[in-house]
Biopython code that builds the backbone (N, CA, C, O; Angstrom):
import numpy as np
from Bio.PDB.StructureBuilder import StructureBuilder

atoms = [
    (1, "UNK", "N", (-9.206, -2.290, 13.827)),
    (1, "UNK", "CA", (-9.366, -2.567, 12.402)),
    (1, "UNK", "C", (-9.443, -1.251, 11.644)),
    (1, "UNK", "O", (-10.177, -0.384, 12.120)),
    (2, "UNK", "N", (-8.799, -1.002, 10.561)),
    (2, "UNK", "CA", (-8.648, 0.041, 9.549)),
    (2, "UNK", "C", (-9.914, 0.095, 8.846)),
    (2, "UNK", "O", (-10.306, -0.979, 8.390)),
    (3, "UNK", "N", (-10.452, 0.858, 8.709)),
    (3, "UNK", "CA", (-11.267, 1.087, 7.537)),
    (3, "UNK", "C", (-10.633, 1.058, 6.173)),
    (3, "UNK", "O", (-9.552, 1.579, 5.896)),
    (4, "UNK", "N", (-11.500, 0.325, 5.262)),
    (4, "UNK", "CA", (-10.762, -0.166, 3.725)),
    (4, "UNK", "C", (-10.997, 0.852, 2.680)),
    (4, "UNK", "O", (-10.704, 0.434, 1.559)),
    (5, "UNK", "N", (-11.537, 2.334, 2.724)),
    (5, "UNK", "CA", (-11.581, 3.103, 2.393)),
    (5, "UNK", "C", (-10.695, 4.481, 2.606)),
    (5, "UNK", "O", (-10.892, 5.675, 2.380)),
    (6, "UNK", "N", (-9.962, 3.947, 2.981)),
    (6, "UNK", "CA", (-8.684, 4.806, 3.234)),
    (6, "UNK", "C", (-7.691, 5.076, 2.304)),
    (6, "UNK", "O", (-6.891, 4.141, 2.280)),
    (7, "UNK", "N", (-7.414, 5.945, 1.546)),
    (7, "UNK", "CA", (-6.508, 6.440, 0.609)),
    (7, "UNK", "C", (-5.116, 5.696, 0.977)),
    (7, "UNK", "O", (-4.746, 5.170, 2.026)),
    (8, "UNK", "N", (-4.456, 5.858, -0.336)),
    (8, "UNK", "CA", (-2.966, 5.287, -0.264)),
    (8, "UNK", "C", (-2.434, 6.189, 0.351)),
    (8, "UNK", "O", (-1.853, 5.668, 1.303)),
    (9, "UNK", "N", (-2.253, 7.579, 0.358)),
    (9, "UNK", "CA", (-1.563, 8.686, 0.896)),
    (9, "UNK", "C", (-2.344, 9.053, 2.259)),
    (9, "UNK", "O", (-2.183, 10.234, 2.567)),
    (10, "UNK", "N", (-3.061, 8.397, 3.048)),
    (10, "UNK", "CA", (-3.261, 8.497, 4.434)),
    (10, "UNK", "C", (-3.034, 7.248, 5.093)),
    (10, "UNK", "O", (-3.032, 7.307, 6.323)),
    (11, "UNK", "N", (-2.851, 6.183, 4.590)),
    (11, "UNK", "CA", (-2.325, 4.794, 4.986)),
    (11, "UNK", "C", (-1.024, 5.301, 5.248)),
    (11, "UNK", "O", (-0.684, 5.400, 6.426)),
    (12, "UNK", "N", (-0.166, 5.670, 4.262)),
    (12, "UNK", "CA", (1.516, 5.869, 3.980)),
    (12, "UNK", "C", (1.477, 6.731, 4.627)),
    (12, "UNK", "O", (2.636, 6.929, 4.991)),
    (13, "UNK", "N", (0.576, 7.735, 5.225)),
    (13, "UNK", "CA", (1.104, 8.857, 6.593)),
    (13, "UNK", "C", (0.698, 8.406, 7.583)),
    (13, "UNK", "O", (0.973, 9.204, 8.478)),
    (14, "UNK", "N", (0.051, 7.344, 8.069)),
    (14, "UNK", "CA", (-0.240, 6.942, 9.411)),
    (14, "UNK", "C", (0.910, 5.450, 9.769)),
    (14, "UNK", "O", (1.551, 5.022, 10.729)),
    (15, "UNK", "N", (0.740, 5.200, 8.827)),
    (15, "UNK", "CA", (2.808, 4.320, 8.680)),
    (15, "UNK", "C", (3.190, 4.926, 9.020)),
    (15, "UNK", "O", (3.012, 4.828, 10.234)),
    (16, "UNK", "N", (3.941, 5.986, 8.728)),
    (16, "UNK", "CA", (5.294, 6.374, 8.944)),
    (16, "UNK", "C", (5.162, 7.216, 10.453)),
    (16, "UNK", "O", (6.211, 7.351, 11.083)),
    (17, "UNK", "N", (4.153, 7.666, 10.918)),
    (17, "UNK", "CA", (3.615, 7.885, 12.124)),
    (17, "UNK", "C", (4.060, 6.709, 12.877)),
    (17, "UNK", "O", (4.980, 6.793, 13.691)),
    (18, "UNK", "N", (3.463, 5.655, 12.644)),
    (18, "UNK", "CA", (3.716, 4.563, 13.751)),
    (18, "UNK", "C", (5.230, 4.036, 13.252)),
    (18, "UNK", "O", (5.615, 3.206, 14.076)),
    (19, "UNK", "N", (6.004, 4.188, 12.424)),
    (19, "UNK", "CA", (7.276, 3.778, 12.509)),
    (19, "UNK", "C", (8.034, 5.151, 13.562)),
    (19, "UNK", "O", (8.561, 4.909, 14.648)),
    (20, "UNK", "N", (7.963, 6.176, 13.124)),
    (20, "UNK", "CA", (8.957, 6.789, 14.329)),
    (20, "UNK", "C", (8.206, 7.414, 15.866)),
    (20, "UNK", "O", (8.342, 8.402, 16.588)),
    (21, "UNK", "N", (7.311, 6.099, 15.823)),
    (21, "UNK", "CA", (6.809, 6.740, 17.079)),
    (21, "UNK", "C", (7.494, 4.865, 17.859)),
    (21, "UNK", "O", (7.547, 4.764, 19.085)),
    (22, "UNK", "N", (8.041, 3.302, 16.715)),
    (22, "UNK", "CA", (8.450, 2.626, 17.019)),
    (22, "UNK", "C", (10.038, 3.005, 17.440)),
    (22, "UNK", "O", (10.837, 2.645, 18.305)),
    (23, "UNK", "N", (10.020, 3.834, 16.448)),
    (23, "UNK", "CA", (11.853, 3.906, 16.578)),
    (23, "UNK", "C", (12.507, 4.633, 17.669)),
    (23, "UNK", "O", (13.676, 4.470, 18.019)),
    (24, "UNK", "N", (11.355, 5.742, 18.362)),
    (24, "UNK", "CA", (11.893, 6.438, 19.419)),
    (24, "UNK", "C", (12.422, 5.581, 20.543)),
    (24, "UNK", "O", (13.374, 5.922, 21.246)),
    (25, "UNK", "N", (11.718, 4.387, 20.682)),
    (25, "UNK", "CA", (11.550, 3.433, 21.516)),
    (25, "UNK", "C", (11.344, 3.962, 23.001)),
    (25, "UNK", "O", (12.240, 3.647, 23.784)),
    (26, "UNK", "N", (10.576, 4.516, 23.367)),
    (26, "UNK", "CA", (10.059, 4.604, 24.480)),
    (26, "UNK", "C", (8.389, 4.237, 24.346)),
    (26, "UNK", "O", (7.557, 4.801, 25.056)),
    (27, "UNK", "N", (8.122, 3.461, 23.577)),
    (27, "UNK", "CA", (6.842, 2.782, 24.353)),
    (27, "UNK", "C", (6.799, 1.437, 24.692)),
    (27, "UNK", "O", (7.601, 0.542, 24.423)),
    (28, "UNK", "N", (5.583, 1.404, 25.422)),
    (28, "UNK", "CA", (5.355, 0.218, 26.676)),
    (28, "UNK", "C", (5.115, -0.500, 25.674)),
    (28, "UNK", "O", (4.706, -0.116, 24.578)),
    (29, "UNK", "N", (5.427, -1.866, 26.100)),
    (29, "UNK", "CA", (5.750, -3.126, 25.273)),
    (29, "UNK", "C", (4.279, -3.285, 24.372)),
    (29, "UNK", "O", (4.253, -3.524, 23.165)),
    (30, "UNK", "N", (3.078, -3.098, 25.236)),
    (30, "UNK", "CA", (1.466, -3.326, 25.188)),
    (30, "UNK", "C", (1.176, -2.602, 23.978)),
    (30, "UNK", "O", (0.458, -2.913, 23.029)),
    (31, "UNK", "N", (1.877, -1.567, 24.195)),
    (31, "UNK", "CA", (1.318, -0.120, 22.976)),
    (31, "UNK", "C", (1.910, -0.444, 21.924)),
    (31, "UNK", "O", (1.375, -0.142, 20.857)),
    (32, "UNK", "N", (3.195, -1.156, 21.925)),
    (32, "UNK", "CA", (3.722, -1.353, 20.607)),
    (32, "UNK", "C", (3.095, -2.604, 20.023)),
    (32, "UNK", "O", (2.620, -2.818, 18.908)),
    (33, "UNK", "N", (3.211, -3.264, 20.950)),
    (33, "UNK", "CA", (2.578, -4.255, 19.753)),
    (33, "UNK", "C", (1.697, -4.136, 19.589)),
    (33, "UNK", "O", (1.417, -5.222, 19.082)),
    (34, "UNK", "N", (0.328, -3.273, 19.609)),
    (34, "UNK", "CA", (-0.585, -2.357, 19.230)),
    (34, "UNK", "C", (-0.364, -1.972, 17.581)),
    (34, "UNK", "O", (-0.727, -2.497, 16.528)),
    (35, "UNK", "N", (0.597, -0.516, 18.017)),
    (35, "UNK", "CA", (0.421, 0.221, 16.973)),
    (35, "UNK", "C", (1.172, -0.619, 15.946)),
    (35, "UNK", "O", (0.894, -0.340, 14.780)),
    (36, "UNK", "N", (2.043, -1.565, 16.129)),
    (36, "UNK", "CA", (2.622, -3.051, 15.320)),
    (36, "UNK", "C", (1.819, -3.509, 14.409)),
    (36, "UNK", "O", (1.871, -2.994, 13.293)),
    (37, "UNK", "N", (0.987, -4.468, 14.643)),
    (37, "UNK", "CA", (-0.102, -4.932, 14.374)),
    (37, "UNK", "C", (-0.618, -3.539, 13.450)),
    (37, "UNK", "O", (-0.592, -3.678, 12.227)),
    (38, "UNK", "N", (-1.026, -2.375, 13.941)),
    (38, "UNK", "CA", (-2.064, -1.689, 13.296)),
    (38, "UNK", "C", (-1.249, -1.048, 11.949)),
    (38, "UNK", "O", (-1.875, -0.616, 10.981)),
    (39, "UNK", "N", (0.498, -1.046, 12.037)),
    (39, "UNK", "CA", (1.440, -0.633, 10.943)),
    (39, "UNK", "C", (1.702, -1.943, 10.041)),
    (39, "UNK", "O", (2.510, -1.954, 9.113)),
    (40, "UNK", "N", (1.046, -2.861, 10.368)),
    (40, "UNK", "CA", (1.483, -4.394, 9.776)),
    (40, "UNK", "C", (-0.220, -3.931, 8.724)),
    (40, "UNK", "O", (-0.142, -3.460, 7.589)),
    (41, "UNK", "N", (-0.961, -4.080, 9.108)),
    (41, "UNK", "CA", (-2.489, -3.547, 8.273)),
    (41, "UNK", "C", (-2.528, -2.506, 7.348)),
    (41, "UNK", "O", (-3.184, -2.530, 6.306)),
    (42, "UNK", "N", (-1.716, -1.454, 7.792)),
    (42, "UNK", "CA", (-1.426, -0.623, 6.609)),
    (42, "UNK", "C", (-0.558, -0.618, 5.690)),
    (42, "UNK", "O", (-0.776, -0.124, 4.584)),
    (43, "UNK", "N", (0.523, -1.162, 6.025)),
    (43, "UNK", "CA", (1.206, -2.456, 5.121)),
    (43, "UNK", "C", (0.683, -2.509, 3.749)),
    (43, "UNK", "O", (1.047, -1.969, 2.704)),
    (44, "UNK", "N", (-0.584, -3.572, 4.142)),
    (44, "UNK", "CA", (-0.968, -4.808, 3.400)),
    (44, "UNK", "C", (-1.990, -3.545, 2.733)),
    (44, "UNK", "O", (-2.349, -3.858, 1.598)),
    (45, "UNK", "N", (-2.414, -2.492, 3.087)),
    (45, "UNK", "CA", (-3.069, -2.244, 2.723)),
    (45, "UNK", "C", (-2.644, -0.978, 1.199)),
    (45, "UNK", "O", (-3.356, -0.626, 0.258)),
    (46, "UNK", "N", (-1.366, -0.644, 1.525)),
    (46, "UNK", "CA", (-0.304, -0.207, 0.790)),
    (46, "UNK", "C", (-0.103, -0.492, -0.049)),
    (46, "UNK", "O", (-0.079, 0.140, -1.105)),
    (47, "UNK", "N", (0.242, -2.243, 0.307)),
    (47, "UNK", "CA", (0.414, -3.139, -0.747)),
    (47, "UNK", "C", (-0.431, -3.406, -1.890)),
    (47, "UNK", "O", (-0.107, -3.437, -3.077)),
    (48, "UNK", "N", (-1.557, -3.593, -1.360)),
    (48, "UNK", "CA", (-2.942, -3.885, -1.959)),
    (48, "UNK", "C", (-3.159, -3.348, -3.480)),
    (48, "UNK", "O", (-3.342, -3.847, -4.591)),
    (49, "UNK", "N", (-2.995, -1.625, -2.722)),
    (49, "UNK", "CA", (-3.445, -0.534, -3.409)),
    (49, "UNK", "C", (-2.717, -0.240, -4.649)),
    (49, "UNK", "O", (-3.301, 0.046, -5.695)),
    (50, "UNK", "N", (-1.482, -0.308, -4.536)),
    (50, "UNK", "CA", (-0.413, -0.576, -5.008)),
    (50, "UNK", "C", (-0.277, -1.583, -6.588)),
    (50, "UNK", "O", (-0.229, -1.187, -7.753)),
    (51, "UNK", "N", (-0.251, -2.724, -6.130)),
    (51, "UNK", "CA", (-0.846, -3.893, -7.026)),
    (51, "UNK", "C", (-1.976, -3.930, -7.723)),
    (51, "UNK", "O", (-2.070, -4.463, -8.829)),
    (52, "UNK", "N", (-3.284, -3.131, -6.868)),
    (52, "UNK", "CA", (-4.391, -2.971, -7.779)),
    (52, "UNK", "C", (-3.670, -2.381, -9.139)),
    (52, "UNK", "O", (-3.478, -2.968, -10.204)),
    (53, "UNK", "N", (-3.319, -0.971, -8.745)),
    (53, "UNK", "CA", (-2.988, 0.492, -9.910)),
    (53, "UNK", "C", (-2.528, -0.386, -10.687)),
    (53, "UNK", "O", (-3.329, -0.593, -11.599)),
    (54, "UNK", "N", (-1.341, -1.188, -10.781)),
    (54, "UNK", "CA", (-0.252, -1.655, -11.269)),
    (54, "UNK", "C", (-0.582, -2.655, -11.975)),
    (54, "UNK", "O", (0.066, -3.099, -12.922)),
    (55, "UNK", "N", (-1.854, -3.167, -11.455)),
    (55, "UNK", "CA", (-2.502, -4.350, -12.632)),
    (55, "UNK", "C", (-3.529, -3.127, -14.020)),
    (55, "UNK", "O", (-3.706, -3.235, -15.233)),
    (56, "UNK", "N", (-3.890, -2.250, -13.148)),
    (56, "UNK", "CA", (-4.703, -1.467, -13.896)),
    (56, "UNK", "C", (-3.577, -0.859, -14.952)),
    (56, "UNK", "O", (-3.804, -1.207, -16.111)),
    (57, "UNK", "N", (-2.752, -0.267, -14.830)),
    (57, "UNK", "CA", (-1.829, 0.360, -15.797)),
    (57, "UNK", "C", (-1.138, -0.740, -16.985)),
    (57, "UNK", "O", (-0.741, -0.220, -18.027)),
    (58, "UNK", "N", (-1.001, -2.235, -16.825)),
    (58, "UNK", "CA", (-0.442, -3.068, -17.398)),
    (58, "UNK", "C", (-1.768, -3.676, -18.477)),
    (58, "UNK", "O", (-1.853, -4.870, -18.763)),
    (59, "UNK", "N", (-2.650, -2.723, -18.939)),
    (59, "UNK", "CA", (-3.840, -2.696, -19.239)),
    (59, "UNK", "C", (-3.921, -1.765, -20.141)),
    (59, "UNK", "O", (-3.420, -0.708, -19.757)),
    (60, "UNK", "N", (-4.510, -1.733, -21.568)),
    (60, "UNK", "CA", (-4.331, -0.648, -22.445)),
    (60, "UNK", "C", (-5.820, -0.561, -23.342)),
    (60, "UNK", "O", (-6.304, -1.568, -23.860)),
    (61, "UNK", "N", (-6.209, 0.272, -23.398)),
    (61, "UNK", "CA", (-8.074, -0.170, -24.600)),
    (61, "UNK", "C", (-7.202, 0.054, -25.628)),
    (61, "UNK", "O", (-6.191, 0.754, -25.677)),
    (62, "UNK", "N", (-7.737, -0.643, -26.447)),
    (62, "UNK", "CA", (-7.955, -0.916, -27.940)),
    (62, "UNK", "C", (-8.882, 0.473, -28.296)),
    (62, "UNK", "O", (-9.585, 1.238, -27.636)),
    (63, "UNK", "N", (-8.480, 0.352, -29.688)),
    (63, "UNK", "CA", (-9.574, 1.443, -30.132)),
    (63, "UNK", "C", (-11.140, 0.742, -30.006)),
    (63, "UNK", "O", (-12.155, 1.271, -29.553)),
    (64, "UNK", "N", (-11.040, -0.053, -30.331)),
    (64, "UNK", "CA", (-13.019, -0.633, -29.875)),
    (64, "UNK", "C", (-13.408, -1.089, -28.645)),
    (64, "UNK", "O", (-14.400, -1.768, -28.382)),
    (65, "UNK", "N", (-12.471, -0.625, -27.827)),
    (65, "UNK", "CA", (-12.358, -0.402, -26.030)),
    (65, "UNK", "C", (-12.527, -1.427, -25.582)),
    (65, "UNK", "O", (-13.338, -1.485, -24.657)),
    (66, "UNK", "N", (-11.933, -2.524, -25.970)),
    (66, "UNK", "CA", (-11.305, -3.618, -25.322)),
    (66, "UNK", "C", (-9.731, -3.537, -24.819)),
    (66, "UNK", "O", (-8.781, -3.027, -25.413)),
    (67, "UNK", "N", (-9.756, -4.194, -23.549)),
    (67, "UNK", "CA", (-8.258, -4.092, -22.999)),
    (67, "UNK", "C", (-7.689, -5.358, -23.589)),
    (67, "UNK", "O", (-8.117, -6.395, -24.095)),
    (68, "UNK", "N", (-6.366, -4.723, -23.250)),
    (68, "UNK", "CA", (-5.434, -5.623, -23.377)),
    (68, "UNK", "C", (-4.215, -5.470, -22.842)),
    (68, "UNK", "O", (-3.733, -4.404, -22.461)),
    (69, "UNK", "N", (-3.606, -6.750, -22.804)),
    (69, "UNK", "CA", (-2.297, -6.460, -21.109)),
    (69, "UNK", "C", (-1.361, -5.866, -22.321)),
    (69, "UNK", "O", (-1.418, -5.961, -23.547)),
    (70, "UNK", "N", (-0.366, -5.130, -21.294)),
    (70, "UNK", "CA", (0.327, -4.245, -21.936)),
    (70, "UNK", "C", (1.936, -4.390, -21.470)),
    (70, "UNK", "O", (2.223, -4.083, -20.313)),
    (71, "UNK", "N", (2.862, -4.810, -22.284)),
    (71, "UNK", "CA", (4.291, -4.817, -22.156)),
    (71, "UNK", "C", (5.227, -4.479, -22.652)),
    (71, "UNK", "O", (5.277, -4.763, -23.849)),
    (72, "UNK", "N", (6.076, -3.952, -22.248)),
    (72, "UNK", "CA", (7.573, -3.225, -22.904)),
    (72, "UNK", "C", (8.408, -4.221, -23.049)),
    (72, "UNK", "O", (8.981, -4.851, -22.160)),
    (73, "UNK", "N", (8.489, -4.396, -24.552)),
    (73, "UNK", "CA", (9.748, -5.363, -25.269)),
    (73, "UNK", "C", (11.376, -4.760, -24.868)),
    (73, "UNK", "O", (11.829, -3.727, -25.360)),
    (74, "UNK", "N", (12.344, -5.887, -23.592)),
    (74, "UNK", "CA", (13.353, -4.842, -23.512)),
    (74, "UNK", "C", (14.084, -5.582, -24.495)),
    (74, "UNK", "O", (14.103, -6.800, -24.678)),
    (75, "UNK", "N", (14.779, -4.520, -25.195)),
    (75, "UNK", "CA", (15.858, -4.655, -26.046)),
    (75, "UNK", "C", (17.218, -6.231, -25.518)),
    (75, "UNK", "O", (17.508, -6.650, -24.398)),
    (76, "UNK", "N", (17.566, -6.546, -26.495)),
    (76, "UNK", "CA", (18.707, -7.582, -25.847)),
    (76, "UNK", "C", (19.909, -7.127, -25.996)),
    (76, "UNK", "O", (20.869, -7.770, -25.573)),
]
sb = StructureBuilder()
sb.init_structure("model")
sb.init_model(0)
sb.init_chain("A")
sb.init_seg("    ")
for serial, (resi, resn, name, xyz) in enumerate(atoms, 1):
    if name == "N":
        sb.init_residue(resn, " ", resi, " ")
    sb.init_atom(name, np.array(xyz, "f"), 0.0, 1.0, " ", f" {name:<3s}", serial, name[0])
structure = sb.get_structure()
């Protein structure tokens, strides 16, 4: 299990760790679906982090520091 205090930019380097350590393909079936599983968690956890920001940025204060959702009118 990952600890949930883990930065987006050490999740996204321990991914990409376990992707080309999948792609070399020399590990034992056991280990991969290991580090599988443990690249499937950082994933979600990517994801997570991701979606949080992205709700946070679609978010704007008011001058009397109330939010409010925030959208770009596209042109037609």
């Amino acid at each position: 299990m990952l600890e949930n205090n883990i930065t987006f930019e050490e999740a996204m380097e321990k991914l990409e760790r376990i992707v080309e350590r999948l792609e070399e393909g020399d590990v034992p079936l056991e280990e991969a679906i290991s580090i599988y599983k443990q690249g499937m968690e950082l994933s979600k956890i990517c994801h997570d982090k991701l979606k949080n920001v992205e709700e946070q940025l679609t978010q704007i204060l008011t001058e009397d520091g109330k939010t409010e959702n925030f959208s770009i009118q596209e042109e037609e």
